[in-house]
C-alpha positions as CSV (number, residue, x, y, z in Angstrom):
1,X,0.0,0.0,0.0
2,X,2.8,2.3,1.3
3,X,4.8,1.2,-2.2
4,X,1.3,2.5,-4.4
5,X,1.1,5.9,-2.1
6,X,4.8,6.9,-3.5
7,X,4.6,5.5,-6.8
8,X,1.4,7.3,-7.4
9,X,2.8,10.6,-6.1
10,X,5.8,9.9,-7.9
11,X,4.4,9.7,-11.5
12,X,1.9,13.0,-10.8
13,X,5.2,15.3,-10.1
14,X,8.0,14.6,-12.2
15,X,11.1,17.0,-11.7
16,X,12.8,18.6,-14.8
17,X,16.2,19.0,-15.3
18,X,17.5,21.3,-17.9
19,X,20.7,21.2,-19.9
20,X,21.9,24.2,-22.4
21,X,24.2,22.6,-24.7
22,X,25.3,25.5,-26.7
23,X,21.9,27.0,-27.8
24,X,21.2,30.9,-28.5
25,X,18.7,30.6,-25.6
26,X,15.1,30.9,-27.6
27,X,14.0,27.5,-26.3
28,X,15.3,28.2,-22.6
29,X,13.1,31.1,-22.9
30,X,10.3,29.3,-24.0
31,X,11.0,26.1,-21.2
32,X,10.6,29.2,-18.6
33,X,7.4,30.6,-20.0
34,X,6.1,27.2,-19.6
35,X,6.4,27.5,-15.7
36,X,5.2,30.9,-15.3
37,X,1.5,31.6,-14.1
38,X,0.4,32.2,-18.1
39,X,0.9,28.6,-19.0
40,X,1.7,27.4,-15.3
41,X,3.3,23.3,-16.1
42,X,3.2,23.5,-12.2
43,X,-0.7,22.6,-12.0
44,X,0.6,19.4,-13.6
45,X,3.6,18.4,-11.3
46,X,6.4,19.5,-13.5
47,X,9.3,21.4,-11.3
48,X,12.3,22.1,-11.8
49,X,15.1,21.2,-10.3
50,X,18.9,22.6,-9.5
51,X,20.8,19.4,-9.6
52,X,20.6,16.3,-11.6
53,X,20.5,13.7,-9.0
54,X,16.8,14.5,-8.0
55,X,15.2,14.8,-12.0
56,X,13.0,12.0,-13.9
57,X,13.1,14.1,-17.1
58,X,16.0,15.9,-19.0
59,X,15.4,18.1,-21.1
60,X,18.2,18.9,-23.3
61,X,18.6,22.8,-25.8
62,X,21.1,23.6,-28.4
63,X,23.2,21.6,-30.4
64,X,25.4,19.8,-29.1
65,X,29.1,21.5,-29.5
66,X,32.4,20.2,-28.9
67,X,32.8,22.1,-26.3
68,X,29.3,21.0,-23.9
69,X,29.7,17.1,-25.0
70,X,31.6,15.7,-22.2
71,X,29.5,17.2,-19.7
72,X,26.7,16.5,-21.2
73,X,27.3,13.0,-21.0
74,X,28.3,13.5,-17.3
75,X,25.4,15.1,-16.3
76,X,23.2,12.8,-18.0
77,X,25.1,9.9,-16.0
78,X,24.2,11.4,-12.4
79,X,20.0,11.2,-13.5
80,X,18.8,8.2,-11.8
81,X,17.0,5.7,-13.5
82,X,14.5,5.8,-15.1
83,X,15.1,8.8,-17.1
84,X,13.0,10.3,-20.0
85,X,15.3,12.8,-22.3
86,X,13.8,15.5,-23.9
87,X,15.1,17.3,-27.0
88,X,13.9,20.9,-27.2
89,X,13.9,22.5,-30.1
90,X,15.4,21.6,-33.6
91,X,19.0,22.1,-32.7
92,X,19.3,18.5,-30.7
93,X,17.5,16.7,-33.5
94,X,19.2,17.8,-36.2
95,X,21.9,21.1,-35.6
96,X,19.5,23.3,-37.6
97,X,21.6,26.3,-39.2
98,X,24.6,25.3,-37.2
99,X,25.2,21.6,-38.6
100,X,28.2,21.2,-40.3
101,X,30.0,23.3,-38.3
102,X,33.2,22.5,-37.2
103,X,31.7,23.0,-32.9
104,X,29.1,20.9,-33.0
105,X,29.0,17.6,-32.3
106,X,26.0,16.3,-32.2
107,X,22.8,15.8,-32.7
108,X,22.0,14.5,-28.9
109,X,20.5,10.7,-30.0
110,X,24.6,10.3,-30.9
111,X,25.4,10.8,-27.3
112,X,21.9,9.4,-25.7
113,X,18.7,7.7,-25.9
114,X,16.1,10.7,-26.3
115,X,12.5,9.8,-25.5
116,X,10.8,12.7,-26.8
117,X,11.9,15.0,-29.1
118,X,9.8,18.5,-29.3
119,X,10.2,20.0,-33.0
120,X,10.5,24.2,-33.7
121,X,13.1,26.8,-33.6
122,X,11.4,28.1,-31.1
123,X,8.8,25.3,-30.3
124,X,5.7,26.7,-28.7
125,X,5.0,26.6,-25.1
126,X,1.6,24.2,-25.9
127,X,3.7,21.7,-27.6
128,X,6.6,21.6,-24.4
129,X,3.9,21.3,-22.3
130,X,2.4,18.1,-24.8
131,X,6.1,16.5,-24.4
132,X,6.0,16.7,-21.2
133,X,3.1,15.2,-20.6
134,X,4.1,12.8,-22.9
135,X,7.5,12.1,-21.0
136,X,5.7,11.8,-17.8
137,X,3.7,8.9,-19.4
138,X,6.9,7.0,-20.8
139,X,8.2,7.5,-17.5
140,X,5.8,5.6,-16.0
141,X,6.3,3.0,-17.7
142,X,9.6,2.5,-17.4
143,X,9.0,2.3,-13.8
144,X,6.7,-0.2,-14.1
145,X,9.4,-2.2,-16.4
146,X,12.0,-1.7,-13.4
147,X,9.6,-3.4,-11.4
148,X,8.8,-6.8,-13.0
């Protein structure tokens, strides 16, 4: 009963964690609009957090340069499993007007699984929200995979 109570709490209030690698900031802009009161993610659990021990869900702006690589890959080592990635924007997926440049290094599904990807340069706050919601489902259902 005590093991239902925390799993049900768990999966209505996943924490976000998120990670600039290298992007001109448009989709960090947009992720914080999403948690002001105008589109308020709070009302459904989302928070973010300061470290990456304590997140369920990554989400991951920019492309990926030389330069943020290695600690991208650190940071996404300290997030316990299980862990839902999220790519913001088009500059993960693909490196939009910077691919082929000689800094980046990406696109992120090189360095890590990603879960959800959320397309735009900038994407709109409704469809952040929609991958969010969508992570916190895939998340739950990798717990209930860690359980069996």
């Amino acid at each position: 009963m005590f093991e239902k109570m925390i799993d049900d709490s768990m999966s209505k209030s996943p924490w976000i964690f998120h990670i600039n690698a290298g992007s001109c900031n448009g989709c960090d802009i947009e992720l914080v609009s999403v948690l002001t009161p105008r589109y308020d993610a709070e009302r459904l659990g989302f928070r973010l957090t300061g470290t990456p021990r304590q997140a369920d869900i990554v989400v991951v702006s920019g492309p990926i340069t030389v330069q943020t690589r290695d600690r991208l890959v650190r940071t996404l080592a300290q997030v316990p499993d299980p862990k839902c990635v999220v790519s913001l924007g088009s500059c993960p997926c693909s490196g939009n007007v910077f691919k082929g440049s000689y800094a980046i290094d990406g696109p992120l599904e090189k360095w890590t699984h990603v879960d959800v990807s959320v397309g735009g340069c900038t994407p709109k706050p409704e469809a952040i929200i929609a991958a969010l919601a969508k992570a916190t489902e895939i998340l739950k259902e990798k717990r209930k995979e860690m359980r069996k």
